[in-house]
C-alpha positions in Angstrom: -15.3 -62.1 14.8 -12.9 -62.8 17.9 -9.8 -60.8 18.5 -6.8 -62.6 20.0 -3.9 -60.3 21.0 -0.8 -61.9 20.9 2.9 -61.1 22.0 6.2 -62.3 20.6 9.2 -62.2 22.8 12.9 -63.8 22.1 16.6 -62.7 22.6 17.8 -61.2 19.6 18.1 -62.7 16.3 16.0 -65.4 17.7 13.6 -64.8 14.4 10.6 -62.9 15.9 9.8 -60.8 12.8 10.2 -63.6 10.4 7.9 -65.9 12.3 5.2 -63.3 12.2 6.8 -62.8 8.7 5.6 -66.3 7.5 2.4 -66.0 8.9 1.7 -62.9 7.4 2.9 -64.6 3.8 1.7 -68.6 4.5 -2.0 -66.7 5.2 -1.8 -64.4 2.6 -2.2 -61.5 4.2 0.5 -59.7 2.6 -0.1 -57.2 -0.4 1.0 -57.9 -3.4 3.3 -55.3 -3.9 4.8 -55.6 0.1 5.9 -59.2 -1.5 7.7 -58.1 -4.1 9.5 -55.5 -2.1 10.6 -58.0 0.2 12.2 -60.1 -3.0 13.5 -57.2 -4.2 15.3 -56.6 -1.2 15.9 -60.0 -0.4 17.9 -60.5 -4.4 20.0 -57.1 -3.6 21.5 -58.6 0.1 22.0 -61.6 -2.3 19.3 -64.1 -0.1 18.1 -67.0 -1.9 15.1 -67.1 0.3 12.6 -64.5 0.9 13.9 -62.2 4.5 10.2 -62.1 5.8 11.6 -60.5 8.4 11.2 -57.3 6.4 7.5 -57.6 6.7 7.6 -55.8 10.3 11.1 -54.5 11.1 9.5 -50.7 10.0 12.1 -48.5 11.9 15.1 -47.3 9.9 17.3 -48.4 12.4 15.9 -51.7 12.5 15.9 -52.6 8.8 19.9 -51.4 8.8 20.5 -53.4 12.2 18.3 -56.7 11.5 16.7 -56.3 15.5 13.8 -54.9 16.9 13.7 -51.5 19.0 10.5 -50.4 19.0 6.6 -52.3 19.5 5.3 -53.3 16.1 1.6 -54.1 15.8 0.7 -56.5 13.0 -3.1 -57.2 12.1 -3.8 -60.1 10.0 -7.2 -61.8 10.0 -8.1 -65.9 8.9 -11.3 -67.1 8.3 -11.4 -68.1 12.1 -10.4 -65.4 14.0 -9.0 -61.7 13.8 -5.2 -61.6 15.3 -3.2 -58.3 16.9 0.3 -59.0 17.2 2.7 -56.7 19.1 6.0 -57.9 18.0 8.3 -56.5 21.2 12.6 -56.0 21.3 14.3 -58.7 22.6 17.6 -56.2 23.9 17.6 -56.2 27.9 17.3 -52.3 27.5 14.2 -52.9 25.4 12.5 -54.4 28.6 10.2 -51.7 29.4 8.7 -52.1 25.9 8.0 -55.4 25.9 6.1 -54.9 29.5 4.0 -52.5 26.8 3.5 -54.9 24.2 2.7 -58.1 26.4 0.5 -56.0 29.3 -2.8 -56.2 27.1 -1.9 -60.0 25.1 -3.6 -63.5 25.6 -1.0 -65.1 23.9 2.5 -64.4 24.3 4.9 -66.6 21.5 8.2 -66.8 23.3 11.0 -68.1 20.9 13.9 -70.2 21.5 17.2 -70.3 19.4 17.8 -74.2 19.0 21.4 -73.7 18.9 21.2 -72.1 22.5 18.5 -73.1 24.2 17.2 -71.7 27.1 19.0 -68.0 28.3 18.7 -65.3 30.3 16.5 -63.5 28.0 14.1 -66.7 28.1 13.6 -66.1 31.6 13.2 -62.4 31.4 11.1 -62.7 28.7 8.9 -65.7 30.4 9.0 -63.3 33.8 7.2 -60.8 32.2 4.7 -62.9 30.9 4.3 -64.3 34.3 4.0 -60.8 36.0 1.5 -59.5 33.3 -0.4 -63.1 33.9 -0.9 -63.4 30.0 -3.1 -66.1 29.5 -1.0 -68.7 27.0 2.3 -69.5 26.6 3.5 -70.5 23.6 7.3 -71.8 23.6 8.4 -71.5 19.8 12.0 -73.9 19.1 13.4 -71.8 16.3 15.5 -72.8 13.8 15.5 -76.3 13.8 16.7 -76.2 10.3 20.0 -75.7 11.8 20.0 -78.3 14.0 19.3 -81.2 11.5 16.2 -81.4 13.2 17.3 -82.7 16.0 14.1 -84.2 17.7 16.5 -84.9 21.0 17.6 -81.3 20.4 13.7 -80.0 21.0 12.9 -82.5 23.8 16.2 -80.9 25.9 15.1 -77.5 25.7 11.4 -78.5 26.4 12.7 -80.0 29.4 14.8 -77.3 30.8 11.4 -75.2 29.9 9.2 -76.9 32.1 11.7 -76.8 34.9 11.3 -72.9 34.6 7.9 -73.2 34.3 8.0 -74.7 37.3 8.8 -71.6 39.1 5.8 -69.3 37.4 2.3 -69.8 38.4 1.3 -71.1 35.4 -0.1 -74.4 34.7 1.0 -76.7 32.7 -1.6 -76.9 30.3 -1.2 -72.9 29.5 2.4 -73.8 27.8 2.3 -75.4 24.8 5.8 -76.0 22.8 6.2 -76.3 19.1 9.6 -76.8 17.0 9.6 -74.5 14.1 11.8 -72.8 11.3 10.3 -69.9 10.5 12.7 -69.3 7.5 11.3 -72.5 5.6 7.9 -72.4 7.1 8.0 -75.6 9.3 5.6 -75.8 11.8 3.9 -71.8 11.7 1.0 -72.3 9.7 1.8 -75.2 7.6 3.3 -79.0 9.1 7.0 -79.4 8.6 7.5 -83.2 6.5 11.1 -82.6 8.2 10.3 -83.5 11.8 7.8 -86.2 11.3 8.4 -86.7 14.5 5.9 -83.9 16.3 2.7 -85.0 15.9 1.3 -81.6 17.5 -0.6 -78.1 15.9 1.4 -75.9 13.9 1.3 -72.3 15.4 -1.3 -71.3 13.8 -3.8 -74.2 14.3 -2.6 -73.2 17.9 -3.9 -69.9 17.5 -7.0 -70.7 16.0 -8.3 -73.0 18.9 -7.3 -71.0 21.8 -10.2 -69.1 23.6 -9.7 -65.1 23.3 -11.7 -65.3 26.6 -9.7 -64.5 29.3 -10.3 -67.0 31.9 -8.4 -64.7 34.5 -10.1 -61.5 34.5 -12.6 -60.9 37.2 -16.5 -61.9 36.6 -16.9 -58.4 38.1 -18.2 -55.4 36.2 -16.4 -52.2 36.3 -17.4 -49.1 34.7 -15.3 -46.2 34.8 -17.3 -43.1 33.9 -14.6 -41.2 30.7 -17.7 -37.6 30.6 -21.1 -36.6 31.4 -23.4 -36.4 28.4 -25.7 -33.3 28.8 -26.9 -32.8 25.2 -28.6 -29.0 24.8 -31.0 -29.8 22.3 -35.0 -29.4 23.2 -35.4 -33.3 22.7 -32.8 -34.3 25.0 -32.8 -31.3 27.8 -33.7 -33.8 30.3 -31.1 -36.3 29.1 -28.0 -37.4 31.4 -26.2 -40.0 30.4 -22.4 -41.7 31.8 -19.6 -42.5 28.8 -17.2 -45.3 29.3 -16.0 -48.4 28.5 -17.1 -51.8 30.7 -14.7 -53.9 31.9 -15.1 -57.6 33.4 -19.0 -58.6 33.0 -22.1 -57.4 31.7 -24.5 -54.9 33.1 -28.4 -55.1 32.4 -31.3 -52.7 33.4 -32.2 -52.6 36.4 -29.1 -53.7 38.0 -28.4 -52.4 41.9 -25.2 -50.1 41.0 -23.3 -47.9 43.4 -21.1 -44.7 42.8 -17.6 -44.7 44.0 -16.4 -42.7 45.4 -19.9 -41.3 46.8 -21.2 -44.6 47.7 -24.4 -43.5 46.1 -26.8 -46.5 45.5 -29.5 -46.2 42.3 -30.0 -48.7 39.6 -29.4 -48.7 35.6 -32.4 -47.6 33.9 -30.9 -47.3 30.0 -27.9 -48.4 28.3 -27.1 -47.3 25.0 -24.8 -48.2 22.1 -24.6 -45.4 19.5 -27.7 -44.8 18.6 -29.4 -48.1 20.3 -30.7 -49.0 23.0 -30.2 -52.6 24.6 -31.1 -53.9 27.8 -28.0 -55.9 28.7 -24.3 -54.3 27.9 -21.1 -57.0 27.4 -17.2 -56.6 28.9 -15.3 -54.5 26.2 -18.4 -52.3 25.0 -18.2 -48.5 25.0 -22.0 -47.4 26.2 -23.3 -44.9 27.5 -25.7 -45.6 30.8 -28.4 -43.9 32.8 -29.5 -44.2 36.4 -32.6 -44.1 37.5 -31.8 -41.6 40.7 -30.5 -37.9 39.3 -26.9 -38.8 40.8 -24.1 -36.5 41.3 -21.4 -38.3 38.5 -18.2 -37.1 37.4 -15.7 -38.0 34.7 -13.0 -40.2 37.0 -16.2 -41.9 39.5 -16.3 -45.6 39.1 -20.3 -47.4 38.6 -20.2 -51.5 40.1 -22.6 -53.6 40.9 -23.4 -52.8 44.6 -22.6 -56.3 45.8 -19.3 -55.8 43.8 -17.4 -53.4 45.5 -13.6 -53.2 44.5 -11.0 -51.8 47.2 -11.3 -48.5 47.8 -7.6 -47.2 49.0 -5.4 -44.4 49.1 -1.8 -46.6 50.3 -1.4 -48.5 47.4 1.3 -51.7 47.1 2.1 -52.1 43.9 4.6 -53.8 41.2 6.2 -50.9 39.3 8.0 -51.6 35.9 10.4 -48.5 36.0 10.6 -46.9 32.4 11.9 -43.6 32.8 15.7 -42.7 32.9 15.0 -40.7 36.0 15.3 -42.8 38.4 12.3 -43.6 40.7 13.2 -42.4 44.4 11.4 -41.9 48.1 9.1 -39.1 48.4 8.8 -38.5 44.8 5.8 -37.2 43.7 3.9 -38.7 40.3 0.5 -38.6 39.1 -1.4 -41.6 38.9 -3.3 -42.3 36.1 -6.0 -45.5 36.9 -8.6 -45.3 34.0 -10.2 -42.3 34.2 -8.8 -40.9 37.4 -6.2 -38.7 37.9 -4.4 -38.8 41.7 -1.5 -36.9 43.0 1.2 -39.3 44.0 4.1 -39.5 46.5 6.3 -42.8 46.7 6.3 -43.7 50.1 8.8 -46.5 50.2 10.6 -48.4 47.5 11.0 -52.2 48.8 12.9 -54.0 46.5 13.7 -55.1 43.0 12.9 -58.1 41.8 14.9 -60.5 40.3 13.6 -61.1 36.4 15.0 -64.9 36.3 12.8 -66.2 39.4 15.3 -66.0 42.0 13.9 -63.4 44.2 14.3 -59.7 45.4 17.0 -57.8 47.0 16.5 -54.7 49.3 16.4 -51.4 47.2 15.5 -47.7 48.0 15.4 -46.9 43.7 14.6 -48.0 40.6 16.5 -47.6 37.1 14.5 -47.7 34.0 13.9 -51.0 33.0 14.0 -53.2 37.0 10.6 -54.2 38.3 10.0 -53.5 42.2 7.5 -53.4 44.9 6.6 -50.3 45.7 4.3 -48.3 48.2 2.5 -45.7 47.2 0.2 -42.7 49.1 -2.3 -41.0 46.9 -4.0 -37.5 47.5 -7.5 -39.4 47.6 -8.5 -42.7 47.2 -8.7 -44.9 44.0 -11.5 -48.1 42.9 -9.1 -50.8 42.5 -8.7 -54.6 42.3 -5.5 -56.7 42.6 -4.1 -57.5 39.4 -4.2 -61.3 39.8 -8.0 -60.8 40.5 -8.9 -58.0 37.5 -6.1 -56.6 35.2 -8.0 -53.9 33.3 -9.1 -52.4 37.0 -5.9 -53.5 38.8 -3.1 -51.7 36.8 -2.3 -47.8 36.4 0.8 -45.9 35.2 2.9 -43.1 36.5 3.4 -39.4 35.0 6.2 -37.6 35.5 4.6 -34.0 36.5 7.3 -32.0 35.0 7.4 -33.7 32.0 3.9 -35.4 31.1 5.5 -38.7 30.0 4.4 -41.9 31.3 7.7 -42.7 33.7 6.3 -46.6 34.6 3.8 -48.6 35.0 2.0 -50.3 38.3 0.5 -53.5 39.0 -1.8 -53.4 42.5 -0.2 -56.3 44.7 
């Protein structure tokens, strides 16, 4: 069955968890007794409607505040497709999470209070999605029940939408718009009979049509060896096979392949699957590969097809999304982690931050958690990369502090 990712983003209050709420209940993928907690806890805050909103806010702190803090994942399944939602914060200090929760999405569902329209968290939030080039767009109009329905109301924010949009590099056909009220339902999986007027999908007919193929990522195989397999067993003595998972296209026997960072050429001879053998491995499967040359291969050496080649660099120019509270200085020294590999890191130059409405960069020498930059960085030896426009999965990586082992940001190769 097809897996769609999908990302919500929206200032606060904007109704993130009880849209994702109402899909969970309107598809019925809510337990039995998760429903009647909710309208037990819904009659003691003295709701006459059901706060679906308590179907993801799992946090403590979230459930006494009403907001979102930390990534939720949600997975709900139709008869159609299989759905992941990572339901991200909508606070401005919350932005490195929602870089988390939209960086491996399709689909991102950015919602819109009617009553306010378009804000700076709208373009934050539609930034992001730009910079992590998820595929979709979908612009949710919340809480048109408190608007009257207002179909003039819906065609004003659309409008000042597309005028944003027309500062992203997406197309027009990538952003749909919808007017919904999550609280009643209108518009999320069933059709609202209160704004006869939209004569478009509900949210979830949305969902259900778009392609989980993601028409951006490279047509180029990439295989990042994770370990060697040397079984020590008499049947298997001679056996040496490479662990990872492909990314971008298939590989088949016999395909020409060369080892980075060796620049070894041999050809694929085997691929497995468990216990299986196939001739032909897809993007997304974890195999296991053999050559047909006995090839010096390590964990952290990339396999490609030989007419393939990604960069191979050790200055790197890069989009960093800062996360760490330490701030991110000159001639500090990180490790990078891209796929398998592990690199030594010093940050050569910090260029600038960027501006997270569209309006540009300014001149900087640091960054605070939370602002995006552009950033150079020189590596002990070279990585196997791709831009990030041209192959996400091979063209992002993430920093580690070396003192503390946390992951202090995140990279995008310009």
């Amino acid at each position: 069955m097809n897996v769609l990712k999908i990302a919500t983003a929206g200032s606060v209050d904007d109704g993130k968890s009880t849209l994702i709420g109402r899909l969970l209940y309107d598809t019925q993928s809510l337990t039995n007794d998760k429903v009647e907690s909710i309208k037990k806890s819904s009659k003691q805050k003295g709701y006459d409607y059901l706060d679906l909103s308590l179907a993801t806010d799992g946090l403590v702190a979230e459930r006494e505040q009403g907001i979102t803090i930390d990534v939720a994942h949600i997975y709900f399944s139709t008869a159609k497709k299989s759905y992941i939602i990572a339901d991200t914060p909508g606070h401005v200090e919350y932005t490195r999470n929602m870089v988390t929760g939209a960086s491996s999405s399709q689909v991102s569902i950015i919602l819109i209070d009617a009553r306010k329209g378009v804000i700076e968290q709208t373009n934050r939030h539609f930034f992001i999605n730009n910079l992590l080039r998820v595929k979709d767009v979908i612009v949710a109009i919340n809480k048109m029940d408190l608007v009257e329905y207002e179909e003039e109301i819906y065609n004003k924010i659309k409008k000042d939408f597309q005028t944003l949009n027309e500062k992203s590099t997406y197309n027009e056909q990538n952003v749909s718009y919808i007017p919904i009220s999550a609280i009643n339902g209108g518009n999320v999986v069933n059709k609202s009979a209160d704004m006869p007027w939209y004569n478009g999908q509900t949210i979830l007919e949305l969902l259900e049509n778009i392609d989980t193929l993601d028409s951006q990522q490279s047509t180029q195989a990439r295989f990042p060896v994770q370990t060697v397999i040397r079984p020590k067993t008499d049947l298997h003595h001679d056996f040496r096979g490479y662990a990872g998972k492909l990314y971008g296209n298939t590989l088949r026997v016999g395909d020409a392949v060369t080892v980075l960072p060796s620049l070894t050429q041999t050809k694929i001879s085997k691929i497995h699957f468990y216990n299986s053998e196939y001739t032909e491995a897809i993007a997304e499967s974890s195999i296991i590969i053999e050559l047909e040359n006995d090839v010096n291969v390590t964990r952290g050496d990339m396999i490609v097809k030989t007419n393939e080649l990604p960069i191979v660099q050790k200055d790197v120019n890069a989009t960093i999304c800062w996360m760490d509270d330490k701030k991110l200085i000159e001639g500090a020294k990180y490790l990078v982690q891209h796929n398998s590999n592990t690199v030594l890191a010093k940050i050569e130059k910090v260029k600038n931050i960027i501006a997270t409405d569209f309006s540009g960069s300014k001149v900087a020498s640091q960054l605070s958690i939370n602002e995006i930059g552009n950033v150079n960085i020189k590596l002990s030896k070279p990585i196997y990369v791709d831009t990030y426009a041209k192959n996400k999965l091979n063209g992002a990586f993430i920093l580690i502090d070396t003192a503390s082992n946390t992951t202090a940001g995140v990279g995008f190769v310009i």
